[in-house]
Backbone bond lengths (Angstrom), bond angles and torsions (degrees), N, CA, C in turn:
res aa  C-N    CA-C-N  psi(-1)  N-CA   C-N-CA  omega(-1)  CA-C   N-CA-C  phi
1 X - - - 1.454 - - 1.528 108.69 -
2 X 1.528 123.77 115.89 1.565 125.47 169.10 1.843 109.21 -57.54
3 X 0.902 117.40 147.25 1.446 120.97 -171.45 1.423 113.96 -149.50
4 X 1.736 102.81 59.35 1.619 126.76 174.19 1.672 114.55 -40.90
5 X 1.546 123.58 120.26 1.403 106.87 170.77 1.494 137.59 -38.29
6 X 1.176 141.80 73.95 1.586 132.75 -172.62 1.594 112.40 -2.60
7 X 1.316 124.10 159.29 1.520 120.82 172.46 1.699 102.66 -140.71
8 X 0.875 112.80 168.61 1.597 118.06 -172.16 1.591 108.96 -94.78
9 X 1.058 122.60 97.95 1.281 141.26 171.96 1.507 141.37 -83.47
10 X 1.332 151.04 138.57 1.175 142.98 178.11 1.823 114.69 -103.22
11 X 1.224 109.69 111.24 1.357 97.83 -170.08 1.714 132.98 -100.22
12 X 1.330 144.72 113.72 0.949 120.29 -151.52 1.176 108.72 -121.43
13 X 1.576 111.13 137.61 1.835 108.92 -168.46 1.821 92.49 -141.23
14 X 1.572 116.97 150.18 1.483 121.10 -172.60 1.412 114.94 7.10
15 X 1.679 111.25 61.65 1.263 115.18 171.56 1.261 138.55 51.94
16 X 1.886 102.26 24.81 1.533 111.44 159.11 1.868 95.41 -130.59
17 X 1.084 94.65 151.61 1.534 113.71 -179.50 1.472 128.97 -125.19
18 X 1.342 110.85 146.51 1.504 115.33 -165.33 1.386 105.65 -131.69
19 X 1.160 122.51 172.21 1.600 148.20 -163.80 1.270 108.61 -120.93
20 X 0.965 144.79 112.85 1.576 146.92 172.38 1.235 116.92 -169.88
21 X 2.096 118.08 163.03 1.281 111.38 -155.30 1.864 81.76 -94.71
22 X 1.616 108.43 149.21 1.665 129.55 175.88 1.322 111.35 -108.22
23 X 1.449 97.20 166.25 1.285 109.44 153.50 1.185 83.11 -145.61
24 X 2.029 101.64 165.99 1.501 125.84 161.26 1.202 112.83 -160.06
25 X 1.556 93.94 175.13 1.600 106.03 -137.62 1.583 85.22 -137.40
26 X 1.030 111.87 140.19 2.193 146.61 -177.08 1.394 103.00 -87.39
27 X 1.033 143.46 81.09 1.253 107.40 157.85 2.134 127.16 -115.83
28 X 1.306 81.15 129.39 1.450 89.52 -175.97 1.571 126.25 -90.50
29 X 1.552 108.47 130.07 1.225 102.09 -158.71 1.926 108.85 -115.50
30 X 1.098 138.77 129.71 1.181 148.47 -168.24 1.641 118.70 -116.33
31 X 1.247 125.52 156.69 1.636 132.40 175.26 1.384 103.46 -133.16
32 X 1.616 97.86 128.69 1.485 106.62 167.05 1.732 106.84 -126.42
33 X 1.236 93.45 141.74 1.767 101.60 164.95 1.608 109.28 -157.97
34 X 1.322 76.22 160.41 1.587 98.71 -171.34 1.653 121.56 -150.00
35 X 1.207 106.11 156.07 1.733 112.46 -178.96 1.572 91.00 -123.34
36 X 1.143 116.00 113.94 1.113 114.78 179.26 1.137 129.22 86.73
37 X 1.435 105.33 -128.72 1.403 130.07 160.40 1.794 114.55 -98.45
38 X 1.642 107.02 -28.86 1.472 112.18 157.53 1.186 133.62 -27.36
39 X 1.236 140.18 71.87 1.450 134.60 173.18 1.927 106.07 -39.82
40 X 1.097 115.18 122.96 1.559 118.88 -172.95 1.347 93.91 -104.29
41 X 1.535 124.01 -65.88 1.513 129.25 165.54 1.003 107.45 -167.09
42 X 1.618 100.14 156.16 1.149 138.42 -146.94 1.789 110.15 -144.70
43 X 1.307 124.32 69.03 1.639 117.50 -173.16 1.243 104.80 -133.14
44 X 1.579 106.00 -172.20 1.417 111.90 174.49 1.551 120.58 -100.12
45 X 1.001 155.04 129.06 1.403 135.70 -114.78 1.752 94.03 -148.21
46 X 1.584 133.52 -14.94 0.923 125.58 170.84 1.662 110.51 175.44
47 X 1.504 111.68 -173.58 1.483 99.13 168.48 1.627 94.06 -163.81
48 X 1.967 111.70 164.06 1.423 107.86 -173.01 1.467 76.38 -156.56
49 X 1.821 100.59 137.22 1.579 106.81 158.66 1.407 106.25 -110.41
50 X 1.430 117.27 143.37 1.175 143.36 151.78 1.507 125.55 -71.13
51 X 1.306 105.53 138.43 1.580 96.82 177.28 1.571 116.48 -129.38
52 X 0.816 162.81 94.09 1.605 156.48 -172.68 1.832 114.83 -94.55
53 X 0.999 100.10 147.54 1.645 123.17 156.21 1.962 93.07 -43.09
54 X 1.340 117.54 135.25 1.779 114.03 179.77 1.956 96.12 -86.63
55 X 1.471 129.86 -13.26 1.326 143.75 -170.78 1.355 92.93 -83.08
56 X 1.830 137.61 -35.02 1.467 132.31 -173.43 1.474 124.18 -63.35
57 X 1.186 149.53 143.90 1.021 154.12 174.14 1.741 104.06 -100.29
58 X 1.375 109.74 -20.10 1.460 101.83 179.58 1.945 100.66 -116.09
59 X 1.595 87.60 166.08 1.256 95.13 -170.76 1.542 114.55 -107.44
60 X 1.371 128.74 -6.93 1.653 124.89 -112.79 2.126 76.82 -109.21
61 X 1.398 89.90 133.15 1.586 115.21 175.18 1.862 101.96 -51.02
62 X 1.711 85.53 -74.42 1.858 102.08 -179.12 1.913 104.07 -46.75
63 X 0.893 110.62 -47.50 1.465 108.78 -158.29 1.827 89.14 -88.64
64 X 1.086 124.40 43.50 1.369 122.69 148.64 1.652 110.95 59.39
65 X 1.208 123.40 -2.65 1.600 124.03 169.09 1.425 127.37 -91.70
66 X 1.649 101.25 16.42 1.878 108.77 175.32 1.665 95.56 -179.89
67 X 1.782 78.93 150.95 2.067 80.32 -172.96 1.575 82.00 -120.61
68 X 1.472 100.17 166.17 1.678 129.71 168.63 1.419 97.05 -74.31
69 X 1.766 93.00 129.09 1.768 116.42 178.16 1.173 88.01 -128.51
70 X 1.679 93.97 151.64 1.674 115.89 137.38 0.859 153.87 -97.91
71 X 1.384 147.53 137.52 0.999 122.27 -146.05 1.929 114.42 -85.79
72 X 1.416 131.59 176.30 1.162 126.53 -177.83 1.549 100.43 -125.49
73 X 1.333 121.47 102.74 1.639 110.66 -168.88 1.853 89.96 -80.69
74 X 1.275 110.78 148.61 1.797 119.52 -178.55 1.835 95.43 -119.72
């Protein structure tokens, strides 16, 4: 299990917001196809960060235990 330092976050859900320590999560998403042995394509196709409470054991966006972030490139 990776075990990223938490960071101090502001969280915002139906337009009230909270303060708590996060973590988040990258995930990168790609498409491959092929005919054959033909590589047709092969790219990276999108990306979504996750953010959670660092106290959650669950992750799930829909089920209200993490909201959609963006990322901040530094």
């Amino acid at each position: 299990k990776i075990l990223p330092p938490p960071q101090r976050s502001v969280l915002v859900r139906a337009g009230q917001w909270s303060e708590a320590d996060t973590l988040s999560e990258l995930g990168v998403y790609g498409v491959f196809l092929r005919r054959g042995d033909q590589v047709l394509l092969n790219a990276e196709a999108g990306h979504l960060v996750r953010t959670k409470r660092a106290d959650s054991n669950e992750g799930g966006v829909a089920a209200g235990f993490a909201v959609l972030d963006s990322p901040r490139l530094v």
